[in-house]
N, C-alpha and C positions, 0 to 999 in steps of 0.2 A: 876506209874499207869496212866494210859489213863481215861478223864474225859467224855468221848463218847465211846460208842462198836454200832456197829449197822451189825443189821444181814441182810445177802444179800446172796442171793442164786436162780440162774436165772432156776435152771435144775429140782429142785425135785418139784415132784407131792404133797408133803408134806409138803406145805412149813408155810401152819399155825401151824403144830403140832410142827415144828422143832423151829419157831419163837415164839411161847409159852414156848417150854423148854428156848431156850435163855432169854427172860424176865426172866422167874422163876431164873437163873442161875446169872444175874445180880442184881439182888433184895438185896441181901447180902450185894452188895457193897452200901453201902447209897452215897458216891461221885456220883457212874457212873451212866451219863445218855442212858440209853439204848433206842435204835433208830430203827426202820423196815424199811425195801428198799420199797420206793413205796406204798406200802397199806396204805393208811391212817385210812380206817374204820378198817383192822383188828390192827394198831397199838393203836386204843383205845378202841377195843374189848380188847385188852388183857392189856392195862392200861400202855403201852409204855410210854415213856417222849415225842417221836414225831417220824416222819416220813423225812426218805432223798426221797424228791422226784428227777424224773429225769428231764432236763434241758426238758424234753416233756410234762412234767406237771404243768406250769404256772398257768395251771386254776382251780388246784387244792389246791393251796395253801388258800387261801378265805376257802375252806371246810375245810380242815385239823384246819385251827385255829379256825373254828367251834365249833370243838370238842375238843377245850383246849388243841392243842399239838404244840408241841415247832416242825420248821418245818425247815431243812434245804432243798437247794435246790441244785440241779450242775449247774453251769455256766463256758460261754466260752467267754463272751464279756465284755467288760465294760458297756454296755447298758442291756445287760440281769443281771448283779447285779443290774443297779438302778431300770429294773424291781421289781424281788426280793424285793428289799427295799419297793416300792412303794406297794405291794401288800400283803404286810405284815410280808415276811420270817425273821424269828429269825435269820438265818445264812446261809450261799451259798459256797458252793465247788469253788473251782476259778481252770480251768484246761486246758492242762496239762503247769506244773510249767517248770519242767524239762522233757527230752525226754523218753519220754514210746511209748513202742509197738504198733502200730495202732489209737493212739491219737490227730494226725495230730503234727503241727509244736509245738514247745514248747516256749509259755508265758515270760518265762526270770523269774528270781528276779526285774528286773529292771522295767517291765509293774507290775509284783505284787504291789510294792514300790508305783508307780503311781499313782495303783487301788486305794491303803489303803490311801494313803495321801490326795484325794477325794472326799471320803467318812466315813459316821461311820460305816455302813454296819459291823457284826462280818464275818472274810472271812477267810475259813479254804484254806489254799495251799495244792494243790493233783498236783500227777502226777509224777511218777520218783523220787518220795523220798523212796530212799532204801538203806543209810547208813547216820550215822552222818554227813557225808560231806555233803546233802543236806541239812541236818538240819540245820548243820550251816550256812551254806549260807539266810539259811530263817529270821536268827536273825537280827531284826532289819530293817524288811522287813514292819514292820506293822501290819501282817497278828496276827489273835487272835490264833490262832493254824494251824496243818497239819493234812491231814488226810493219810494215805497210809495200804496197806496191804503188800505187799512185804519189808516194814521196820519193819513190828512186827513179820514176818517168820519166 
């Protein structure tokens, strides 16, 4: 079982009522930390654990731990994590690991490795994990976890 779910959804017009039920839907599990795309004020309207913000909101982050929430971030640099670090995030997307669809050039294992050996930074690896074979490849990597959707499909 996955120790994060975070709800993301770029198209519906609904998207606090649908990000409400997902909170309500995670509450169950006492491990899982449940996380909202982006919104920071509605992730502690509705009593989230914290907010993924996107690699466009830097300046958000300061606000989000405002309001007591655990805050990860996307990043693409090795200078946008020690941003991150520097400005408070709990945790940062590191992307893409491996090759995905419209993500530009893909990071390696070997930059991940890098990244982690660095820094303490908690760094979740994205990006084209979509079978055990990337996972395993991530062992030993550093990295505190992954995140992906096309590996929990």
């Amino acid at each position: 079982m996955p120790d994060f779910a975070l709800y993301r959804d770029k198209e519906t017009k609904e998207y606090a009522f649908h990000a409400q039920n997902f909170i309500q839907m995670c509450k169950p599990m006492k491990t899982l930390k449940a996380f909202l795309h982006q919104d920071y004020r509605l992730a502690h309207e509705l009593n989230a654990a914290g907010v993924h913000l996107t690699s466009q909101q830097f300046n958000e982050i300061v606000k989000a731990k405002a309001l007591d929430l655990e805050v990860i971030i996307s990043t693409h640099t090795h200078d946008e994590v020690a941003k991150a670090k520097e400005l408070g995030a709990d945790y940062v997307t590191y992307s893409p690991i491996f090759a995905t669809p419209n993500k530009g050039e893909p990071k390696g294992v070997e930059d991940l490795q890098k990244l982690c050996a660095k820094n303490d930074m908690k760094i979740f690896a994205l990006g084209g994990i979509i079978s055990q074979e990337e996972v395993s490849a991530l062992a030993g990597s550093g990295a505190y976890g992954f995140a992906s959707i096309r590996y929990f499909l």
